[in-house]
C-alpha positions in Angstrom: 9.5 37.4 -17.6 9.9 34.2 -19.1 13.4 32.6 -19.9 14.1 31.6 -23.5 15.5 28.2 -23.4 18.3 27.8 -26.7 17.3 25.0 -28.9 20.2 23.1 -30.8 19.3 20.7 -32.9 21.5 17.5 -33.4 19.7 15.5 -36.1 22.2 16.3 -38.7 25.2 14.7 -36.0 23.7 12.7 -33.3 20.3 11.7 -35.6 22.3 10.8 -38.4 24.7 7.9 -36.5 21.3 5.8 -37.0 22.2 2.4 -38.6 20.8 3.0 -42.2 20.1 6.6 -42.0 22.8 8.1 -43.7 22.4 11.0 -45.5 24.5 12.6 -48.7 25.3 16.4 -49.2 22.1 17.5 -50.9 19.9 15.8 -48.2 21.5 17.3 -45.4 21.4 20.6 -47.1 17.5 20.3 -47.6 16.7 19.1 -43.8 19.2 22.3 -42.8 16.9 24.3 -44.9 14.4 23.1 -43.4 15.8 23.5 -39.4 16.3 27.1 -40.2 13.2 27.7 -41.4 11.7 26.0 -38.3 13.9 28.7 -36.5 16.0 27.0 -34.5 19.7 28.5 -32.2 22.1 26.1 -33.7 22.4 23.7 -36.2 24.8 20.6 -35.2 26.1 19.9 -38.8 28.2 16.7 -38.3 31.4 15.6 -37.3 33.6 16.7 -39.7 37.0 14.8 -38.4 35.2 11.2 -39.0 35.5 11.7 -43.2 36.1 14.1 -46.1 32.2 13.9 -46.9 31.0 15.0 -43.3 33.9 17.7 -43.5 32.4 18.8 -46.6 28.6 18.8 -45.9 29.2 20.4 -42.7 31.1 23.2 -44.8 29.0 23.4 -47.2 25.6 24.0 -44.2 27.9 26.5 -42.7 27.9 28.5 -46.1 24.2 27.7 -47.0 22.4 28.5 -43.8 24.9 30.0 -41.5 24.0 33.4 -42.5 21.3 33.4 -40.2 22.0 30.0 -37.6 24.6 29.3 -35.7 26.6 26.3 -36.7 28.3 23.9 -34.9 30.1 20.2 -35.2 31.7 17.9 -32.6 35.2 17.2 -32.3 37.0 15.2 -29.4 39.3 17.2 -27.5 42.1 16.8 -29.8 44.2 19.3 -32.1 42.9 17.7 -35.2 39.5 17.5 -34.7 39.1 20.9 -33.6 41.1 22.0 -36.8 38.5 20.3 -38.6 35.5 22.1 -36.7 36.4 25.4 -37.1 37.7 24.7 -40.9 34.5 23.5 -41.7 32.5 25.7 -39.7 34.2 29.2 -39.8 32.1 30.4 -43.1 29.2 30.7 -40.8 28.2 34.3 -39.0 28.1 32.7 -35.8 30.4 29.5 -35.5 30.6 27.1 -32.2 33.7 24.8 -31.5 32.0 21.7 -29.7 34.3 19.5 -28.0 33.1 16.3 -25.9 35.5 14.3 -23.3 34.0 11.8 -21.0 34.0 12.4 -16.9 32.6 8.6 -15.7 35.1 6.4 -14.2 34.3 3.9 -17.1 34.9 6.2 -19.6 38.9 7.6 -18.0 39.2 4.1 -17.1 38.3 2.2 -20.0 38.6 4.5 -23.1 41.4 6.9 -22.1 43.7 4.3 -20.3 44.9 7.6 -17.9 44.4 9.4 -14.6 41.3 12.0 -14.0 43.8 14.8 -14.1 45.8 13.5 -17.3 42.2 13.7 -18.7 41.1 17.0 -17.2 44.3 18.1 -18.8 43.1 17.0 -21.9 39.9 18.9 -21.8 41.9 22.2 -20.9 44.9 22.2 -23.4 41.7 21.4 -26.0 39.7 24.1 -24.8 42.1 26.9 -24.9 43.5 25.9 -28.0 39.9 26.3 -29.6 39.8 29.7 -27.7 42.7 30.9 -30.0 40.5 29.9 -33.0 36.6 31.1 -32.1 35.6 33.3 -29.1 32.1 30.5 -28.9 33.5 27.0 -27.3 31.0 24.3 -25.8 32.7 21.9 -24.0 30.8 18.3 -22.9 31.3 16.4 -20.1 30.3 12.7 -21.5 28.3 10.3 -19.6 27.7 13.2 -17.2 24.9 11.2 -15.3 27.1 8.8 -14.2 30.0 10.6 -12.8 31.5 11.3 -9.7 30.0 14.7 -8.8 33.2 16.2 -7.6 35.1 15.0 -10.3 32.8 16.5 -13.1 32.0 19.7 -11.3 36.6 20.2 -11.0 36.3 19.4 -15.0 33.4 22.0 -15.3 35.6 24.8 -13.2 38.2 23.7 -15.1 37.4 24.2 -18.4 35.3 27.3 -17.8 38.4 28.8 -16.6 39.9 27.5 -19.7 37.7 29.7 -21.9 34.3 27.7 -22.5 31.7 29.9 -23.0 28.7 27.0 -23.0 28.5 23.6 -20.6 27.0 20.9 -22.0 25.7 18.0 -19.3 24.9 14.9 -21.3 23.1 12.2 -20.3 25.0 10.0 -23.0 23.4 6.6 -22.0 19.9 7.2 -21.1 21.0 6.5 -17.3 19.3 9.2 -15.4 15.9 9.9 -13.9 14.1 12.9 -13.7 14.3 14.1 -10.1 18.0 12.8 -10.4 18.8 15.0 -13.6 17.0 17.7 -12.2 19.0 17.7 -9.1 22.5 17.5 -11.2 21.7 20.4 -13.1 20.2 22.6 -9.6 23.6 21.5 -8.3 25.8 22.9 -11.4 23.6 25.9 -12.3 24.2 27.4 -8.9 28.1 26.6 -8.9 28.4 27.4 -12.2 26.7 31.0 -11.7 28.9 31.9 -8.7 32.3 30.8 -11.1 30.9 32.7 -14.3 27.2 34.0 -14.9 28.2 34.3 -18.6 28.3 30.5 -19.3 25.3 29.2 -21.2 24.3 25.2 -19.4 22.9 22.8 -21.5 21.6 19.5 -21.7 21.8 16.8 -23.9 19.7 13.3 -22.6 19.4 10.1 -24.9 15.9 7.8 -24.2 17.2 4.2 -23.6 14.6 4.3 -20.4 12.1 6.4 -22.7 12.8 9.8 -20.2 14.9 11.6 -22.5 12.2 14.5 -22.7 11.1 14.3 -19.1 14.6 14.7 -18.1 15.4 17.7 -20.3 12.3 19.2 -18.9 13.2 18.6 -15.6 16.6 20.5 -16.0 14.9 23.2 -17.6 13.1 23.5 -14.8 16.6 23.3 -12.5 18.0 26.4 -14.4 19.4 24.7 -17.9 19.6 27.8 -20.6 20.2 25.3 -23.7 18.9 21.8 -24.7 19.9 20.0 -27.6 17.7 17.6 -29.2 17.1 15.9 -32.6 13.9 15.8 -35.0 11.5 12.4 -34.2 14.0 11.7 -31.2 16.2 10.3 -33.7 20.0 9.4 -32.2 22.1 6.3 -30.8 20.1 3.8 -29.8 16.6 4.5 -28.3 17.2 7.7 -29.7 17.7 11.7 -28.1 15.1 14.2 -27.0 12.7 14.6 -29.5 12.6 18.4 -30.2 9.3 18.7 -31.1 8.1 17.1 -27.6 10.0 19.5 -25.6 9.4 22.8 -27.4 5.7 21.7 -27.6 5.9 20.4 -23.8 7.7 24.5 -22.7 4.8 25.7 -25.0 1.3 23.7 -23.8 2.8 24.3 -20.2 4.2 27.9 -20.5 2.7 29.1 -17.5 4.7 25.7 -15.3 7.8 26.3 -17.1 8.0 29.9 -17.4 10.2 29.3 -20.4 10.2 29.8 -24.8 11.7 28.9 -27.2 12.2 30.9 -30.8 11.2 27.6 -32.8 8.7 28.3 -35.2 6.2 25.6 -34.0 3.9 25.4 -37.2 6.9 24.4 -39.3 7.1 20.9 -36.6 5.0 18.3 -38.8 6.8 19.3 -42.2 10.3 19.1 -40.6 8.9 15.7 -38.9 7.8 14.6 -42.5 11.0 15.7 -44.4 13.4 13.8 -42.1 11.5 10.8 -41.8 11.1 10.6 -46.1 15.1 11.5 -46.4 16.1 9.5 -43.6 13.5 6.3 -44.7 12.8 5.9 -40.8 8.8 5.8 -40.3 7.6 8.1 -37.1 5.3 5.8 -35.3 1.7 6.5 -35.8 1.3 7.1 -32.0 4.3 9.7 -31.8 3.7 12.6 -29.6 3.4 16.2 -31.8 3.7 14.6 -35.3 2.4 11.4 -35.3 -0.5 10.3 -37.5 -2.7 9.7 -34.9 -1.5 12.4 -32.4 -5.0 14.3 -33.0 -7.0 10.9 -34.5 -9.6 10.4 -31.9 -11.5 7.2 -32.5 -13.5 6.7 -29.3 -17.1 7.5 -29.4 -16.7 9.2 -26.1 -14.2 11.0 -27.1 -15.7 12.5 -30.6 -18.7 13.2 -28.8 -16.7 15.6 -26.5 -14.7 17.2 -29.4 -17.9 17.8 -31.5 -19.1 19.7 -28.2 -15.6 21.8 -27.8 -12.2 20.8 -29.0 -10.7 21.6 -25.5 -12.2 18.8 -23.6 -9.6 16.1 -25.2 -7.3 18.5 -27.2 -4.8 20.0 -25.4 -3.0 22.2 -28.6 -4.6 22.5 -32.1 -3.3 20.9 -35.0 -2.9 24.0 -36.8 0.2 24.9 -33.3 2.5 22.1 -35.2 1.8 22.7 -38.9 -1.0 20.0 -39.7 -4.1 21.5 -41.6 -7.3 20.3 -41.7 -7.9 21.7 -45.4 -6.2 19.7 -48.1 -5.7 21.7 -51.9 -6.0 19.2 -54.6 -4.0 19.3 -57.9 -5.2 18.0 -61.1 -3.4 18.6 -64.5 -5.5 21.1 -65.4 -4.3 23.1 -61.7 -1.3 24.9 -64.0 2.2 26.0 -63.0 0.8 28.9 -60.6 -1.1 26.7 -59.0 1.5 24.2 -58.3 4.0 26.7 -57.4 1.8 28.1 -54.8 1.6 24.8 -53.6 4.8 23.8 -53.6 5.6 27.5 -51.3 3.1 27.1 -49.0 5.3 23.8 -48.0 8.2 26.3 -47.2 10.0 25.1 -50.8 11.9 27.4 -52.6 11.2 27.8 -56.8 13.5 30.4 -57.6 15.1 28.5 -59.8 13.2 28.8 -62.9 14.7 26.3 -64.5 14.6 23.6 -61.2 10.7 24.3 -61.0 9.6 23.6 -64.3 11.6 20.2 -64.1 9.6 20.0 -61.2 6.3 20.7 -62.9 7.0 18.7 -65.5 7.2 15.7 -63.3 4.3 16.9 -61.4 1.7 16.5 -65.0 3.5 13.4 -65.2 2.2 11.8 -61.8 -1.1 14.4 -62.1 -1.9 11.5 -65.6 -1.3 8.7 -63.3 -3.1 10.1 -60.3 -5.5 12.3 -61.7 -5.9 13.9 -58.3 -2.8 15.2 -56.3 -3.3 15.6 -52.6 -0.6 17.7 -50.4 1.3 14.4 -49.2 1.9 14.0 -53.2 3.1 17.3 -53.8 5.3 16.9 -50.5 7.2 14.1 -50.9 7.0 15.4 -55.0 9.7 17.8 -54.4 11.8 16.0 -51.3 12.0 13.5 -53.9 13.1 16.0 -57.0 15.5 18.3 -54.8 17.5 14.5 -53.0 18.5 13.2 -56.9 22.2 12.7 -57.3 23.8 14.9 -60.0 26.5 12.7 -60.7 24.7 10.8 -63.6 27.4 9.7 -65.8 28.5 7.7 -62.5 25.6 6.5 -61.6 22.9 3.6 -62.8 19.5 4.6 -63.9 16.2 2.6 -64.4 15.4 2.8 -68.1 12.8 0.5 -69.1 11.4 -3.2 -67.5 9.0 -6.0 -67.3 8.2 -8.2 -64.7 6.4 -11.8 -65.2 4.7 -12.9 -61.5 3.8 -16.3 -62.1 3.6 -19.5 -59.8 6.2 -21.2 -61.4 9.4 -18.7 -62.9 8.7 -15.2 -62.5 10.8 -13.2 -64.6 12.0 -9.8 -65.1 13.9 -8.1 -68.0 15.5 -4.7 -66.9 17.0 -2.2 -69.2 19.7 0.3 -67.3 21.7 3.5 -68.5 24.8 4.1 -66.9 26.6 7.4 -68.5 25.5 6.8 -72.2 26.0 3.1 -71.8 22.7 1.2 -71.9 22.7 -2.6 -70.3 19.7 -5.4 -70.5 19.5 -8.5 -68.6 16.9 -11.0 -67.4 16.5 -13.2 -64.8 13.9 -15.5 -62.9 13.7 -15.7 -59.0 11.7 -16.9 -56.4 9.4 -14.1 -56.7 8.4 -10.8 -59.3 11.0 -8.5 -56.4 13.6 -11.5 -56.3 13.7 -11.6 -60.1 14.1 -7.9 -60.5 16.7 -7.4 -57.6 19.1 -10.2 -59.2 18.4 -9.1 -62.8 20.0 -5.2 -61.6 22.6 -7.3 -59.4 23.9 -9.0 -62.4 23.8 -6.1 -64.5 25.7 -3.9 -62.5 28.3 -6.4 -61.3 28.1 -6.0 -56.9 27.3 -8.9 -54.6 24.8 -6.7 -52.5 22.5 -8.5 -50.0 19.3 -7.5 -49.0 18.7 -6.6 -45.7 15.4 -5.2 -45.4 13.0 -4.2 -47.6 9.6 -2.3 -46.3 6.7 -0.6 -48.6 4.7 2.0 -47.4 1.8 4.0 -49.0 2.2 7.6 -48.8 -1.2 9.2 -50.1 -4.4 8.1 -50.6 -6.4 6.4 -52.8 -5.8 3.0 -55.6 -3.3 5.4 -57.4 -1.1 6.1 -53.8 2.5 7.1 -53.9 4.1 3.8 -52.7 7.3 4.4 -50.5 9.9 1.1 -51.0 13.2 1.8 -48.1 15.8 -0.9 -48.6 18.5 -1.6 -46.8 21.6 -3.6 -48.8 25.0 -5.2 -47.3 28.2 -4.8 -49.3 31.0 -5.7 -47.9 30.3 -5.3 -44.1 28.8 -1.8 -44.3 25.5 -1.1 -44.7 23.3 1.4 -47.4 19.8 2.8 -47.7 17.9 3.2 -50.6 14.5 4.5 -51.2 12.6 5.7 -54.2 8.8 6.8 -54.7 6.3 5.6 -57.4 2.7 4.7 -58.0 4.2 1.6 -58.9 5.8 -0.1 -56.3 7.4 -2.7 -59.0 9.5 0.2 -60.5 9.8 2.2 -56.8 11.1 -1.1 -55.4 14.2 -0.9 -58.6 15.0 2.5 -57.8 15.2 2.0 -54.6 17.8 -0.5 -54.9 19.7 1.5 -57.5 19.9 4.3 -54.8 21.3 1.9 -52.3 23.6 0.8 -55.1 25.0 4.1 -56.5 25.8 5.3 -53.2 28.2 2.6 -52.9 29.4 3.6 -56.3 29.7 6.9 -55.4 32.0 5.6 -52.2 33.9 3.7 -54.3 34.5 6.3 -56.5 36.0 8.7 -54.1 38.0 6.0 -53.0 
């Protein structure tokens, strides 16, 4: 019988700590919507000690999903910290305290400052301390690959003994190899199952040598129960294991693995999709699973054998991961039921009465412009709709402008409302973008600098969806902004007024 392998997904924690991908409340809450409808064990939520905001959103997933996932967030192994876990985290049905302490020499020697046993010690006291709150504690043993075996196996007994009920084995800095990893885990599961059969192992592997996936495979393989992975392989650096590889990989190779998973495969692409719009970082067009190309076929050989049977260069259908060869196109004339079957059959919800017909209000609106509405316009539609602050009278909206390009002074006038306030400027620049971002700069008072500005087309056609994703500088820290249009002159200001009313919004709960 095969094994089912637990899937946690970290996207929402470890995805998240991606320079420029910060995420507020309400687009955390749709991409948890969105990881419980793809069906997976546990939902990392954040890391609720580092700020009141990440306290609250994890809360706040805990109470909106946690009816039916299990919900966890890191703490270090310290009193506070775990307070803040299991007060963020104990609405949920099914809470998990996760706690992480390194076991490498360079992580006691150089980050702790103590002995091996001080910080054993540490791991204990934290462990049973989280025991008196929740019976579920994971405990992880940081930069796993590169520690003393001895050493990290006494920490795993250790803590077991403590009261942890899972074992997380990270490979924190992409350091391991397969046959390596593999061997680590052989090595643990059997020690681990002689000391407790009870305790769940898992894995955690980050890609800075591109074998994050190969090396969570590989300790499947070796007798991991548990793998934690993010959406895209988003994460620290080169990234973690992409989820969608390795429940695809267990899938396409079921008979190898002798392994499952419970994740809802079909519901891969959209999840893929809403992460990448929310998070504004493309998914190369070569990506394994959701990548645009990852079913293109452009060589003539190639066609030629698909056109004979799909199985001589296919290995899994498109339909297995949620893409769909049959598009339904919108017009105006389509009506409300039309639309809202569309918008369901994306996995939305339109319960709200009131929330869908502001939807399909804006939806005849972009239906005039576009005349034709394809699936990707309807998509990124409603991620665009449901990710709008509520906080209006704080915040600065695009009202009206112009823009003049010209050779010799391009121009742009901008109206903005801010509360009931309205506020016009112009200004000239070196180009019709330069004009308009120092016209908003003025009017709203912050010395923001640009730091990378990107346009993408979302749909097809002359009347596309653009995509504009900034990225703006205010006093050492970093925002994102992104907006949608058909016209990338009035996408490009919203975009920028994101990036700028976040910072508001910081400095207002300041």
């Amino acid at each position: 019988m095969n094994r089912k392998i637990i899937v946690l997904d970290t996207t929402l924690r470890d995805g998240e700590q991606v320079p420029g991908a910060k995420l507020n409340m309400q687009q955390k809450l749709e991409i948890a919507q969105q990881l419980k409808r793809l069906n997976v064990d546990i939902i990392e939520a954040g890391f609720p000690a580092s700020s009141a905001g990440d306290f609250q959103a994890v809360q706040e997933i805990a109470r909106s999903v946690g009816d039916s996932v299990s919900i966890t967030a890191l703490g270090r192994a310290v009193k506070s910290d775990i307070d803040a876990v299991y007060e963020s985290i104990k609405l949920a049905q099914n809470p998990l305290i996760h706690i992480v302490l390194g076991t490498s020499n360079i992580h006691v020697e150089k980050k702790f400052n103590r002995s091996k046993d001080a910080v054993m010690q540490m791991g204990v006291d934290a462990v049973k301390y989280a025991r008196t709150l929740l019976p579920h504690v994971q405990y992880s043993t940081e930069d796993a690959s590169r520690s003393e075996f001895e050493y990290l196996w006494s920490t795993i007994e250790a803590v077991v003994k403590a009261g942890a009920t899972m074992i997380n084995v990270p490979d924190t800095v992409g350091f391991a190899v397969p046959e390596e990893f593999g061997e680590l885990i052989r090595k643990i599961n059997d020690r681990l199952k002689n000391l407790n059969d009870k305790v769940v192992l898992s894995v955690h592997c980050h890609n800075d040598l591109g074998m994050a996936t190969a090396n969570t495979l590989s300790a499947i393989k070796n007798g991991a129960e548990k793998v934690e992975c993010t959406i895209n392989g988003l994460g620290e650096r080169a990234g973690n294991t992409s989820l969608e590889e390795v429940v695809m990989g267990l899938k396409v190779r079921e008979p190898f693995y002798q392994c499952r998973t419970d994740v809802k495969t079909t519901e891969l692409l959209r999840t893929s999709r809403l992460v990448s719009h929310l998070t504004g970082l493309d998914v190369q067009v070569n990506k394994a699973i959701t990548g645009e190309n990852a079913f293109a076929h452009s060589s003539g050989i190639h066609q030629d054998g698909l056109l004979k049977d799909k199985q001589v260069y296919e290995i899994m259908s498109p339909e297995d991961v949620g893409a769909e060869s049959m598009e339904l196109i919108l017009t105006a004339r389509s009506g409300r039921h039309a639309f809202k079957n569309a918008v369901e059959k994306m996995g939305f919800d339109t319960s709200d009465a009131a929330d869908f017909e502001q939807l399909f209000q804006k939806f005849l609106t972009l239906a005039d412009a576009k005349k034709e509405v394809y699936d990707h316009d309807v998509f990124y539609l409603v991620t665009n709709h449901r990710t709008i602050e509520q906080s209006e009278s704080q915040l600065y909206m695009l009202e009206s402008f112009q823009v003049i390009s010209s050779d010799q002074t391009p121009t742009a006038t901008v109206k903005l409302k801010k509360g009931g306030e309205s506020i016009v400027g112009s200004c000239v620049g070196d180009g019709p973008i330069d004009a308009l971002y120092s016209v908003i700069k003025s009017l709203v008072g912050l010395d923001v600098q640009l730091k990378d500005y990107k346009i993408n087309s979302l749909s097809r056609g002359k009347e596309a969806i653009g995509r504009v994703n900034i990225r703006i500088e205010y006093e050492g820290k970093t925002y994102s902004g992104r907006a949608m249009d058909t016209d990338i002159i009035k996408a490009s200001a919203n975009a920028l007024l994101n990036g700028i009313n976040a910072i508001v919004l910081e400095l207002v709960k300041a």
